[in-house]
N, CA and C of each residue as an Amber inpcrd file, in Angstrom:
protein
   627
   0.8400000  -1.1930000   0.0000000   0.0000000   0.0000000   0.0000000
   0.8770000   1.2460000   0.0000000   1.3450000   1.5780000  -1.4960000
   2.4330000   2.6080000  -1.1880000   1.3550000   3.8720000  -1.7220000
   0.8460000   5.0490000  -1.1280000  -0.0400000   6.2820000  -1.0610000
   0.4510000   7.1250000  -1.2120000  -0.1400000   8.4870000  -1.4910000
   0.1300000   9.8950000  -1.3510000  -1.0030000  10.2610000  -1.2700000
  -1.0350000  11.3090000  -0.4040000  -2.5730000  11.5950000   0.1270000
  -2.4980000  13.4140000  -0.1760000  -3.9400000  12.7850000  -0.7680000
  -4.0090000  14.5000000  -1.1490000  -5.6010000  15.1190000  -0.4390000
  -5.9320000  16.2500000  -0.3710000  -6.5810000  16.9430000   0.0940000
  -6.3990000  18.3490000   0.8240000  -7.6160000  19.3850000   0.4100000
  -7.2750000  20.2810000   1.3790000  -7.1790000  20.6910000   2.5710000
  -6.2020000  21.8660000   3.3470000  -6.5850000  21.8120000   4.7280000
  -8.2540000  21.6770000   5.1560000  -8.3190000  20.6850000   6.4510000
  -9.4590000  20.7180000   6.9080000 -10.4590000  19.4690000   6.4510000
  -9.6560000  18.7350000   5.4800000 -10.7320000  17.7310000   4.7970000
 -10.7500000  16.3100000   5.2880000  -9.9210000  16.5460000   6.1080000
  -9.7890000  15.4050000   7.0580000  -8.8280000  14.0920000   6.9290000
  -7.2960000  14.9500000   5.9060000  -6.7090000  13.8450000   5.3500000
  -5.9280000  13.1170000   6.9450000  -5.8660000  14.0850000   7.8580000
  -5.0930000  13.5410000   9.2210000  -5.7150000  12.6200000   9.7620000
  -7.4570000  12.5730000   9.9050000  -8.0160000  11.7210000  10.1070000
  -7.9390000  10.0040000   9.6170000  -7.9250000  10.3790000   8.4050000
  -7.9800000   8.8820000   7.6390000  -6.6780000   8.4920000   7.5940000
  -5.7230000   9.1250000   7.7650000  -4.3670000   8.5310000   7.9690000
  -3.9030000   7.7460000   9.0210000  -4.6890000   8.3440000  10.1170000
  -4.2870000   7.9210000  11.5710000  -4.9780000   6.7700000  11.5250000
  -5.9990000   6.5090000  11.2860000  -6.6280000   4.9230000  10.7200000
  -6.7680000   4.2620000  10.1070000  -5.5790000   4.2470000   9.5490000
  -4.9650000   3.7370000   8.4070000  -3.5490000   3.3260000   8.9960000
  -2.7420000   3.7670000   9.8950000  -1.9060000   3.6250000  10.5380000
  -2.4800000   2.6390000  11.5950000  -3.3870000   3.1230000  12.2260000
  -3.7330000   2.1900000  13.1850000  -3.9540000   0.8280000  13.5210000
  -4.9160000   0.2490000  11.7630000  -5.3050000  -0.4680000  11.5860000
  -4.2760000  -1.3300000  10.7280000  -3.0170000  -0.6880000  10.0580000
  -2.1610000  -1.4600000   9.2010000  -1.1380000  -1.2810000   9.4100000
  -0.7480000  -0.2960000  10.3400000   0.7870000   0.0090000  10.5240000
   1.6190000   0.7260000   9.6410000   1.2800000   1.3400000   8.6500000
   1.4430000   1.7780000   7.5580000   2.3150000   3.3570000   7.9720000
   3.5850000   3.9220000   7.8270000   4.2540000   4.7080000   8.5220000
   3.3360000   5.9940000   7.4480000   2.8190000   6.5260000   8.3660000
   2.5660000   8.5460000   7.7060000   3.3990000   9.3650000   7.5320000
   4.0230000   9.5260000   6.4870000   5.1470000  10.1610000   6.8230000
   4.7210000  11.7330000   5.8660000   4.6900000  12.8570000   6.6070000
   4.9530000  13.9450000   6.2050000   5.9560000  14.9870000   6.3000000
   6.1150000  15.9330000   5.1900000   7.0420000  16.5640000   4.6380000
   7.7930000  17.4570000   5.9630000   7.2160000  17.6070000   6.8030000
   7.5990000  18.6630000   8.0560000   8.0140000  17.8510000   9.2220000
   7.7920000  16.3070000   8.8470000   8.4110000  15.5030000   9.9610000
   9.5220000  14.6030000   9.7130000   9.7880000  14.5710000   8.5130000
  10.8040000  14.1260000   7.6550000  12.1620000  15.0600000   7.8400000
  11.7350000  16.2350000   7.8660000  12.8120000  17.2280000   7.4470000
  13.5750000  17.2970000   8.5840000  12.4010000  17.3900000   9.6860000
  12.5050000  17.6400000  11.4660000  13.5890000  16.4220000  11.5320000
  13.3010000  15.3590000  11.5750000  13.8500000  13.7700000  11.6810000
  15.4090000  13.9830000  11.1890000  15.6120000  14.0210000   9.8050000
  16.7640000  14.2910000   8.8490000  17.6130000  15.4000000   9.8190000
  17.3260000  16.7470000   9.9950000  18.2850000  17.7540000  10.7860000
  18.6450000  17.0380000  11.9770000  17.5380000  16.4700000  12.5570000
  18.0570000  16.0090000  14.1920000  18.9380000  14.5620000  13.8650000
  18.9850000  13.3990000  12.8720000  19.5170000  12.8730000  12.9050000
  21.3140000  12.9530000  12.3950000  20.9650000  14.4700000  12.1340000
  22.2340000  14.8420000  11.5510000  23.2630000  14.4500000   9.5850000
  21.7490000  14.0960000   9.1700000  22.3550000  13.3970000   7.5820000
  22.5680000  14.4020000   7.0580000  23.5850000  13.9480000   5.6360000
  24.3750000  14.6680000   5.0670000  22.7770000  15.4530000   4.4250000
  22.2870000  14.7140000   4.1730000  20.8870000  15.5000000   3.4690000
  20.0380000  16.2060000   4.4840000  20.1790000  16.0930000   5.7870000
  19.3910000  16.9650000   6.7320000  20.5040000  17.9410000   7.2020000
  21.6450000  18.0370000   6.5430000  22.4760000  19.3360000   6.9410000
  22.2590000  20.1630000   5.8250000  22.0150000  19.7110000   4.5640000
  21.8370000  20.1690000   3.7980000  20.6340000  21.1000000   3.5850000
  19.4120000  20.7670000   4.2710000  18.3150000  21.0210000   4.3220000
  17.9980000  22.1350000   5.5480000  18.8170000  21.5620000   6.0740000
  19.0000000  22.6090000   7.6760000  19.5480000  24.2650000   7.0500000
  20.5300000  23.9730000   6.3000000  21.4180000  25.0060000   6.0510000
  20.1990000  26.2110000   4.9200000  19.2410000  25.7860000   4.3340000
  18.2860000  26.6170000   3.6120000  17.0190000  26.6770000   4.3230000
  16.8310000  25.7190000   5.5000000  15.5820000  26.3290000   6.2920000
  16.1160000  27.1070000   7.3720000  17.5750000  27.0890000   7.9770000
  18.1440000  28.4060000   9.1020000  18.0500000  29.9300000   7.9590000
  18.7300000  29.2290000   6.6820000  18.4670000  30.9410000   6.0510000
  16.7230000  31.3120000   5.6230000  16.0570000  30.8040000   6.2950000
  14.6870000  31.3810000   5.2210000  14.5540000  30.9140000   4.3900000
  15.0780000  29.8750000   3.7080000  14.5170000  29.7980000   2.4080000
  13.6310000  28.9460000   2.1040000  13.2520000  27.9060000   1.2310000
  12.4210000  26.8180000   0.5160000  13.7730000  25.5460000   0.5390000
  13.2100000  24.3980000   0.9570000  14.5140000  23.9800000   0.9290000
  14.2850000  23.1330000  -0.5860000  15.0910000  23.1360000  -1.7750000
  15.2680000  22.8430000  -2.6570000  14.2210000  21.3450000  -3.2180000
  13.6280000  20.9370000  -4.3030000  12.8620000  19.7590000  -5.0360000
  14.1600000  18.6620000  -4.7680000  15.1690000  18.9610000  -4.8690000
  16.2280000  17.2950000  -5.0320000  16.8700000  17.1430000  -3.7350000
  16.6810000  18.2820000  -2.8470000  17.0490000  17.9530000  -1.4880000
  15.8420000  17.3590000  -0.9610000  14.6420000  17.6770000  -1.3330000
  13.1280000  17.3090000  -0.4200000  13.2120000  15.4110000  -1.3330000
  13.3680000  15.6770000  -2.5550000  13.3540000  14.0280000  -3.1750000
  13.9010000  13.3730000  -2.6980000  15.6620000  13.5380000  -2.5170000
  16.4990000  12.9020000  -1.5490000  16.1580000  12.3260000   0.0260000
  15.7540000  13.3190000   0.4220000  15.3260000  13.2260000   1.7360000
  13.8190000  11.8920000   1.4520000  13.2640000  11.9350000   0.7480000
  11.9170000  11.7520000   0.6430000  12.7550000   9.7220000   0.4100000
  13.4280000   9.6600000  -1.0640000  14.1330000   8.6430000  -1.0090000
  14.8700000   7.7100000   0.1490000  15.6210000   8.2610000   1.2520000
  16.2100000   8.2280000   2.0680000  15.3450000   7.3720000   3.2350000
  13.9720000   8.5350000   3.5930000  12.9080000   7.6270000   4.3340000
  12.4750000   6.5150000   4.0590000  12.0390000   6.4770000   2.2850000
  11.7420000   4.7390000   1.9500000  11.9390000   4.0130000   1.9230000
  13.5350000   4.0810000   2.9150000  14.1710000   3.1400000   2.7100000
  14.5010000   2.5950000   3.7340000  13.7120000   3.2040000   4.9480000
  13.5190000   2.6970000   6.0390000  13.3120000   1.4810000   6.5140000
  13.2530000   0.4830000   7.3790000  12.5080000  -0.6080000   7.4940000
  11.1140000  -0.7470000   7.7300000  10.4830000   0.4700000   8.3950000
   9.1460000   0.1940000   8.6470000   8.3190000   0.6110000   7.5250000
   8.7720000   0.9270000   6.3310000   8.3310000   1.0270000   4.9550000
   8.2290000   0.0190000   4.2350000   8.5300000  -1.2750000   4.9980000
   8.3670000  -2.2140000   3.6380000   7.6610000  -3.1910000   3.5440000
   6.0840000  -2.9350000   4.3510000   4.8100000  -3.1400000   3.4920000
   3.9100000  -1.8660000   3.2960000   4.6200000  -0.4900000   2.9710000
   4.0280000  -0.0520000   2.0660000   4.2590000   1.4260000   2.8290000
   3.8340000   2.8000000   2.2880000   3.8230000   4.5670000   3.2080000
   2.3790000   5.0410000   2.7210000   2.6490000   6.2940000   3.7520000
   1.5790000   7.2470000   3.3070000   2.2690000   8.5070000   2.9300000
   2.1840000   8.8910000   1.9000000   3.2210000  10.2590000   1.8050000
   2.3990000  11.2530000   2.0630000   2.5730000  12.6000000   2.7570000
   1.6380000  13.3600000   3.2770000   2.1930000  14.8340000   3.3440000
   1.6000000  15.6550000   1.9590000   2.6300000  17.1200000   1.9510000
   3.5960000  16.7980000   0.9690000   3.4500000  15.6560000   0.4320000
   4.7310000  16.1010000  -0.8050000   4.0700000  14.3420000  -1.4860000
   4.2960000  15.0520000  -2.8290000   4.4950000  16.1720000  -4.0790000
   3.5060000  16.7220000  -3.6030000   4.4020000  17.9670000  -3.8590000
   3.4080000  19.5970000  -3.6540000   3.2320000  19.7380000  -5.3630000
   4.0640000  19.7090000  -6.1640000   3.5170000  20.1030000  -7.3900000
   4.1290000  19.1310000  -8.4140000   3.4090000  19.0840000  -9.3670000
   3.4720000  18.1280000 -10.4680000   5.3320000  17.5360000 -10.8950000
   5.8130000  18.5330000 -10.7640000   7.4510000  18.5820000 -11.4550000
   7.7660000  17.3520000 -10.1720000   7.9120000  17.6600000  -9.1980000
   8.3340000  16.6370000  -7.5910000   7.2990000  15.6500000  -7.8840000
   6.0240000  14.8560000  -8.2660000   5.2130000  13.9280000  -8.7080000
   5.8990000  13.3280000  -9.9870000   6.3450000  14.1100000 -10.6110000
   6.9260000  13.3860000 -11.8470000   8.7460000  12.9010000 -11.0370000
   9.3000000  13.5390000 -10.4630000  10.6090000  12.6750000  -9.7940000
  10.4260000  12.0150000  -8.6390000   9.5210000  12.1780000  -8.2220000
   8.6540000  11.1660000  -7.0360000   8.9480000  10.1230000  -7.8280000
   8.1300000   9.7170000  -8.7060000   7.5830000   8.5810000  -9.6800000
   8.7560000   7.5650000  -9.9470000  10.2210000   8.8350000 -10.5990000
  11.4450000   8.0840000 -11.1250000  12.2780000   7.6630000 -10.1550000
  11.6200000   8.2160000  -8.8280000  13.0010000   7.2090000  -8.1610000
  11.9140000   5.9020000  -7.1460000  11.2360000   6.5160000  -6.8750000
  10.2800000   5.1260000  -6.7650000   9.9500000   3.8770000  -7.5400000
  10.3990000   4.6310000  -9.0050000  10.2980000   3.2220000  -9.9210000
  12.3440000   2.8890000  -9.6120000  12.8990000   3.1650000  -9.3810000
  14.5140000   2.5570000  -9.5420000  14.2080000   2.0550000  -7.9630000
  12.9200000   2.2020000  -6.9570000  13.3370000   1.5330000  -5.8220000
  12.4000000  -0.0750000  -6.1360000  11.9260000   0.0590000  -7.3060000
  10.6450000  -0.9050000  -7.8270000   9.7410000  -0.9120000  -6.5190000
   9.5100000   0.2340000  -6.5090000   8.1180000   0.3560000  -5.1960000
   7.0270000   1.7890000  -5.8100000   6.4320000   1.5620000  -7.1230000
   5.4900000   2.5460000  -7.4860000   4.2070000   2.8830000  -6.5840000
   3.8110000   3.9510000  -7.0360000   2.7050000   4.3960000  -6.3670000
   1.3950000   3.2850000  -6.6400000   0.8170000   3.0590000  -5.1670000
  -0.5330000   1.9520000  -5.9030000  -1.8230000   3.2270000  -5.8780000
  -1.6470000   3.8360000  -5.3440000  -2.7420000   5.3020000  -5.4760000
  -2.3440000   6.9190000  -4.9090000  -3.0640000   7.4690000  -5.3800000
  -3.1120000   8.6370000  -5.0050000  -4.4320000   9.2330000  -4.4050000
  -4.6490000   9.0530000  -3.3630000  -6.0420000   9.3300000  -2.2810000
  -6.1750000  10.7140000  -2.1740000  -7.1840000  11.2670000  -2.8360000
  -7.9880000  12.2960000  -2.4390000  -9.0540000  12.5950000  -1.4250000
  -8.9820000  13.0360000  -0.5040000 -10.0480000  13.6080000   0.3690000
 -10.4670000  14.3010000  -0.1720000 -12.0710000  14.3060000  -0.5350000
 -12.3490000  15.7650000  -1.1090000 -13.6800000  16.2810000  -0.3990000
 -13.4780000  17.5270000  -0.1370000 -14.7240000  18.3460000   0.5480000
 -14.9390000  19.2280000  -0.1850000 -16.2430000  20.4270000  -0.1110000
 -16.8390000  21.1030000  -1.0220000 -15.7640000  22.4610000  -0.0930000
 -15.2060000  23.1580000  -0.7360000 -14.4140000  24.6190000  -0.0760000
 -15.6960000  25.0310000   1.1790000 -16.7600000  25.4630000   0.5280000
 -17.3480000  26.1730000   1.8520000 -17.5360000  25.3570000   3.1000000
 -17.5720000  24.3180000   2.7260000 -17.8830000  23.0090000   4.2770000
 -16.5980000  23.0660000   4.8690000 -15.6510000  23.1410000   4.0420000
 -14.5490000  23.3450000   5.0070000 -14.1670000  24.6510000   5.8680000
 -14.5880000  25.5020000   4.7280000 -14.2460000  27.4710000   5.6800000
 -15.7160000  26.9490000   7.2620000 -17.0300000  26.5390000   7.0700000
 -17.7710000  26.3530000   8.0480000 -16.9870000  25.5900000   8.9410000
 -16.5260000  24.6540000   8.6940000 -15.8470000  23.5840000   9.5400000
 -14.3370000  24.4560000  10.5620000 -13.5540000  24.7540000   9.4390000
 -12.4840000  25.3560000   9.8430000 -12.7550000  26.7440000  10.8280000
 -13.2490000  27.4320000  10.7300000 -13.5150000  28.4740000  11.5050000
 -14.5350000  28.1950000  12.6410000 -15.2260000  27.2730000  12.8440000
 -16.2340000  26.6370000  14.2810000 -15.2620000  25.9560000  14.9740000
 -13.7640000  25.6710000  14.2750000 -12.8640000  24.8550000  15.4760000
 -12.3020000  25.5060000  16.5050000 -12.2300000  24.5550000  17.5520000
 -11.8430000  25.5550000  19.1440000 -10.8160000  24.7720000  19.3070000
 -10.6670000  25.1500000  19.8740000  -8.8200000  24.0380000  21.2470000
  -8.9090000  24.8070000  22.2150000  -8.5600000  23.6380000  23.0790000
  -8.1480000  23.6610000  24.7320000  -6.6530000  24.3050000  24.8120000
  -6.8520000  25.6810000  25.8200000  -5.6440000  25.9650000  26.1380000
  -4.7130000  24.6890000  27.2350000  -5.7060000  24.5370000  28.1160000
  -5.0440000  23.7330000  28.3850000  -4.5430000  22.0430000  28.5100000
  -5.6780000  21.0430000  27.3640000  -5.4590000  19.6840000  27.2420000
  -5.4550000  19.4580000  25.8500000  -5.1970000  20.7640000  24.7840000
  -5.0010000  20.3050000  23.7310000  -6.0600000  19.7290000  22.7230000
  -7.6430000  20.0900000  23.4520000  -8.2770000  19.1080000  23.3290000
  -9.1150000  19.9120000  21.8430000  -9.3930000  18.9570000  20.6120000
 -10.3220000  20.0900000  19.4150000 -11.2290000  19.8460000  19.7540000
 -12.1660000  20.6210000  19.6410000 -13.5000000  20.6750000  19.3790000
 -13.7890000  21.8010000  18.2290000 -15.7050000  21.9490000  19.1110000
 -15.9840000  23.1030000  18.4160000 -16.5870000  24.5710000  18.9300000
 -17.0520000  25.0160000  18.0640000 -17.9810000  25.8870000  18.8620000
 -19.1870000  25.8640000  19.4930000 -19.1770000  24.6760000  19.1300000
 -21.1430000  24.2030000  19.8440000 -20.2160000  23.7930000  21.1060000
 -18.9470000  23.2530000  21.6910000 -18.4600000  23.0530000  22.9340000
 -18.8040000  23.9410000  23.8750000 -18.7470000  25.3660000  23.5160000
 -18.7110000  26.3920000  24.2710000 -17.4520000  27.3140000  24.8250000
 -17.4770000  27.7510000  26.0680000 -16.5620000  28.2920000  26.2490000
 -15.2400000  27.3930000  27.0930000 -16.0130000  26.1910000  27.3410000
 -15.3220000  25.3870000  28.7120000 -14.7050000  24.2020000  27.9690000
 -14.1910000  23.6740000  28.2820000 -13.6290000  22.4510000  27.3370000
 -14.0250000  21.6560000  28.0710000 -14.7780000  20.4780000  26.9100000
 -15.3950000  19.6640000  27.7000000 -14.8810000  18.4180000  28.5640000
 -13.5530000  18.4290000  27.9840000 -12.3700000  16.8610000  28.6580000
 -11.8710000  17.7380000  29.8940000 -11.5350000  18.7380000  29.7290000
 -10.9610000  19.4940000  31.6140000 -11.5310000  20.4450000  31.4460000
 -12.1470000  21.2140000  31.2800000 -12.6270000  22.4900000  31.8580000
 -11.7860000  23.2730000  31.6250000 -10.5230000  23.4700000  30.5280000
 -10.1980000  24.9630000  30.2540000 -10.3440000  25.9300000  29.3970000
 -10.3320000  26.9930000  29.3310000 -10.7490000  27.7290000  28.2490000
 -10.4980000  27.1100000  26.5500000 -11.6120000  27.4210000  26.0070000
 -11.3500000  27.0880000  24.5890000 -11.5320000  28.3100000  23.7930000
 -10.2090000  28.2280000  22.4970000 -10.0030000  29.6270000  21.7800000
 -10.1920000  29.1210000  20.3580000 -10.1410000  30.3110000  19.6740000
 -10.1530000  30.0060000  18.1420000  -8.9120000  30.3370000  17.5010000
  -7.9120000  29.2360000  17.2580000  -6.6770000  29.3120000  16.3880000
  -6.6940000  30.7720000  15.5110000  -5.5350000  31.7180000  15.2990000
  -5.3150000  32.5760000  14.8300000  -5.8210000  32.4440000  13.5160000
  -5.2590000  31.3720000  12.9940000  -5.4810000  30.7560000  11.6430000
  -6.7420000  30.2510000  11.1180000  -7.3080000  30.1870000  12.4000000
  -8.9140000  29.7460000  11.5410000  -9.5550000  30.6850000  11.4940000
  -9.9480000  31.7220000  11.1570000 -10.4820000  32.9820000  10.9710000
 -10.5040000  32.7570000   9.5070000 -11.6430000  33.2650000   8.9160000
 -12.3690000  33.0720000   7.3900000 -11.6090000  33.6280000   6.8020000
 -10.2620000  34.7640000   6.9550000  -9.7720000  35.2260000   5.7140000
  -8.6590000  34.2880000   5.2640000  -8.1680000  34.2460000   6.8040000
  -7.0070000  33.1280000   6.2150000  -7.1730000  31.6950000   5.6860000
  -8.6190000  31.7380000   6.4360000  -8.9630000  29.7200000   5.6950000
  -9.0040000  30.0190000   4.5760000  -9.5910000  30.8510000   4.2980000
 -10.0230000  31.2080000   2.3990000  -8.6970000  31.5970000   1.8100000
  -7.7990000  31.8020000   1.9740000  -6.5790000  32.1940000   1.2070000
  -5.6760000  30.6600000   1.6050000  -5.6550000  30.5410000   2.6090000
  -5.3740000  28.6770000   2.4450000  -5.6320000  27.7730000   1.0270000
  -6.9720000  28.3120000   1.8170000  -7.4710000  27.1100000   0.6540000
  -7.4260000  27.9940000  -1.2950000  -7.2620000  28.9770000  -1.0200000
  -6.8460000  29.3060000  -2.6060000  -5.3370000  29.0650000  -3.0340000
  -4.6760000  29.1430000  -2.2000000  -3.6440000  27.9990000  -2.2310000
  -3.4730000  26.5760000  -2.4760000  -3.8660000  26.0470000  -1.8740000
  -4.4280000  24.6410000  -2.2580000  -4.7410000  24.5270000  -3.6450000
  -6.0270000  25.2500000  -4.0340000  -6.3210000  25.3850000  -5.2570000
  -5.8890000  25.6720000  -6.0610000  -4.3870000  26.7280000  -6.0990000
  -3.6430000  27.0600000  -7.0980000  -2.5320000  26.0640000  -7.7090000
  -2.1910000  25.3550000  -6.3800000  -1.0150000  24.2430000  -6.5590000
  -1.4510000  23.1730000  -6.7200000  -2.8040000  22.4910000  -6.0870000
  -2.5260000  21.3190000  -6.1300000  -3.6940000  20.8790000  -7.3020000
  -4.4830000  21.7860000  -7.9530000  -5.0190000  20.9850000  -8.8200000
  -4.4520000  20.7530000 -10.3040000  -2.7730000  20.8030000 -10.5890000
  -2.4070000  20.4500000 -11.5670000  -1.7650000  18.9920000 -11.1980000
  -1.3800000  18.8490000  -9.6860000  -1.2070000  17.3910000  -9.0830000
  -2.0020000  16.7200000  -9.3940000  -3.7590000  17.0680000  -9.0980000
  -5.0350000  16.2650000  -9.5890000  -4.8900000  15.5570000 -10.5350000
  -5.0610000  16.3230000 -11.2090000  -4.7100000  16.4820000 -12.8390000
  -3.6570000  15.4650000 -13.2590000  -2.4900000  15.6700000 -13.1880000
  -1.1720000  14.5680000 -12.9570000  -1.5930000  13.3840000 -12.7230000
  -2.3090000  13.1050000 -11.3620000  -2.5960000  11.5710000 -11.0010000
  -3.4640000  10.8180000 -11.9270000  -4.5840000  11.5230000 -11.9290000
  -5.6600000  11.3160000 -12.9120000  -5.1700000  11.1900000 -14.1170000
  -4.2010000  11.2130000 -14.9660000  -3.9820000  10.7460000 -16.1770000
  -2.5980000  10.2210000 -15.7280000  -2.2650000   9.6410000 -14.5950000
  -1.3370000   8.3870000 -14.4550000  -2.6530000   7.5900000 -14.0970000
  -3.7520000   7.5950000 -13.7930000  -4.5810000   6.7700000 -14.0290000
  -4.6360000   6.1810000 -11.9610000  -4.0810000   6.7820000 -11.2490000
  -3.8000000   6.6760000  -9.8820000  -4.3100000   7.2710000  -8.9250000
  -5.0770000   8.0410000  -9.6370000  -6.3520000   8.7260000  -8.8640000
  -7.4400000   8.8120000  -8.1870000  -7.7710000   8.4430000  -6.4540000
  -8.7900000   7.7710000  -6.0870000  -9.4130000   9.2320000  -5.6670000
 -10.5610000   9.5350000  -5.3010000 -11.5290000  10.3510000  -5.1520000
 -12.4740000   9.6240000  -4.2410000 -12.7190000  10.4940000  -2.8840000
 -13.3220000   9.9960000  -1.8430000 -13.7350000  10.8970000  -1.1130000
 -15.3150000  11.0790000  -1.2300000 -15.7220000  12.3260000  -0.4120000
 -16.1770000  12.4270000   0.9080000 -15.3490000  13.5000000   0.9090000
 -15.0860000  13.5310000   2.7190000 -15.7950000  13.9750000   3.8860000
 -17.0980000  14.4420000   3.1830000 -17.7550000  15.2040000   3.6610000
 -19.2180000  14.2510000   4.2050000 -18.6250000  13.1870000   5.5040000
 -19.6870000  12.6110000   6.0270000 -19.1240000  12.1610000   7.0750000
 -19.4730000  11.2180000   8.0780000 -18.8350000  10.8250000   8.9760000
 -17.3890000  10.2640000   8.9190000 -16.3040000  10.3180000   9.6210000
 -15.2500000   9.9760000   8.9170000 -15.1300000   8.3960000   9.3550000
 -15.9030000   7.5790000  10.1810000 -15.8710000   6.0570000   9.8600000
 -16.4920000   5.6800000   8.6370000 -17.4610000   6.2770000   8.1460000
 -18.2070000   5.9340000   6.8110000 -17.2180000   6.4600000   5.4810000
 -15.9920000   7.5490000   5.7560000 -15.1790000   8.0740000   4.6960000
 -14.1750000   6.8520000   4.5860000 -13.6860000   6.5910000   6.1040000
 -12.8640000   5.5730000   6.0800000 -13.5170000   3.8070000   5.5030000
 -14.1670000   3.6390000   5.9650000 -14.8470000   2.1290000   5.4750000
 -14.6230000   2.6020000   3.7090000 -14.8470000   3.5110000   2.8700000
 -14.8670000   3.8310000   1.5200000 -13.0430000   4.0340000   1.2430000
 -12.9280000   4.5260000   1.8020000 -11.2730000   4.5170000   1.6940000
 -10.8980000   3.3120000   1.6150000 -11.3760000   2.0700000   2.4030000
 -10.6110000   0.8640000   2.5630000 -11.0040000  -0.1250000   1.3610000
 -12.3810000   0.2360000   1.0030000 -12.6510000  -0.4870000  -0.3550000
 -11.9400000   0.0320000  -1.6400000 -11.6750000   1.5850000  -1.2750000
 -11.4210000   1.9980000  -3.0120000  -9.5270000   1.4130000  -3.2030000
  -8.8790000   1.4090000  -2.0270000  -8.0990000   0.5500000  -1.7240000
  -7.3700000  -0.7090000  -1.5190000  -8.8450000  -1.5880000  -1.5320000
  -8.7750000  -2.8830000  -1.9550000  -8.1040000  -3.4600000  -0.7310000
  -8.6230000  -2.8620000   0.5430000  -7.8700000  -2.9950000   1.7310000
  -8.5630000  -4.0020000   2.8980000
């Protein structure tokens, strides 16, 4: 079950991953925990990577491939990943592809979560968190959190201007990825917008899982 999971913020790709992990063991590996991993383990490719995220920058497509290569080659990768945050854009999907085929471990899909944009700005902006247990909810919670009793706030970030410029992001980059998968013919489509045991039970069939 080798994946790349696509969807926008909010559509619940964290969800179906984590039960998907749960249930198969299947390592999640995303682009911001990879990188984290690589600097702290000190590789020649996480010094490398270190050295353009201390300056500000983007850290380079053949340093993120490398790095990306490097993980698959892990041991707990070898009945299968979830790639999560990368390929961000078609060019890294197309060298994704070529070194995954020289590891003879191709992609068996490309999983889409998909929600309608406004269900997500509703969704995204009703979310609360616990200052103090971490805990999400929503706004129907109230003011008290319902696992301890501490105040619950609304993330800086979930405020409607920024969800909406998120997600036009999303939209600018990743629907030429769509696009990409869908005429590698690797394209699963799964809508996300219902309970997420009923998204997941559909995930596991379109999966063949």
């Amino acid at each position: 079950m080798n994946i790349v999971l696509l969807g926008a913020p909010g559509a619940g790709k964290g969800t179906q991953a984590a039960k998907l992990v749960e249930e198969f063991g299947t390592p999640h590996i995303s682009t911001g925990d990879m990188l984290r991993a690589a600097v702290a383990a000190g590789t020649e490719l996480g010094k490398k990577a270190k050295s353009y995220m201390d300056a500000g920058d983007l850290v380079p497509d053949d340093v993120i491939i490398g790095l990306v290569t490097e993980r698959l080659q892990g041991d707990d990768t070898a009945n299968g990943f979830i790639l999560d945050g990368f390929p961000r854009t078609s060019a890294q999907a197309v060298a994704l592809d070529a070194e995954l085929s020289k590891l003879g471990r191709p992609l068996d899909a490309a999983l889409l979560i998909d929600v309608d944009p406004e269900v997500i700005v509703a969704r995204l902006t009703s979310r609360r968190m616990c200052r103090e247990c971490g805990y999400i909810g929503s706004a129907a919670d109230g003011a008290a959190c319902p696992k301890c009793g501490g105040e619950m706030y609304q993330r800086d970030d979930d405020n409607e201007t920024t969800v909406r410029n998120r997600l036009d992001v999303y939209e600018t980059s990743t629907s030429p990825l769509i696009d990409y998968y869908r005429g590698c013919e690797l394209l699963v489509t799964i809508d996300g917008d219902r309970d997420p045991s009923v998204v997941y039970a559909d995930v596991k069939e379109a999966l063949d899982l």
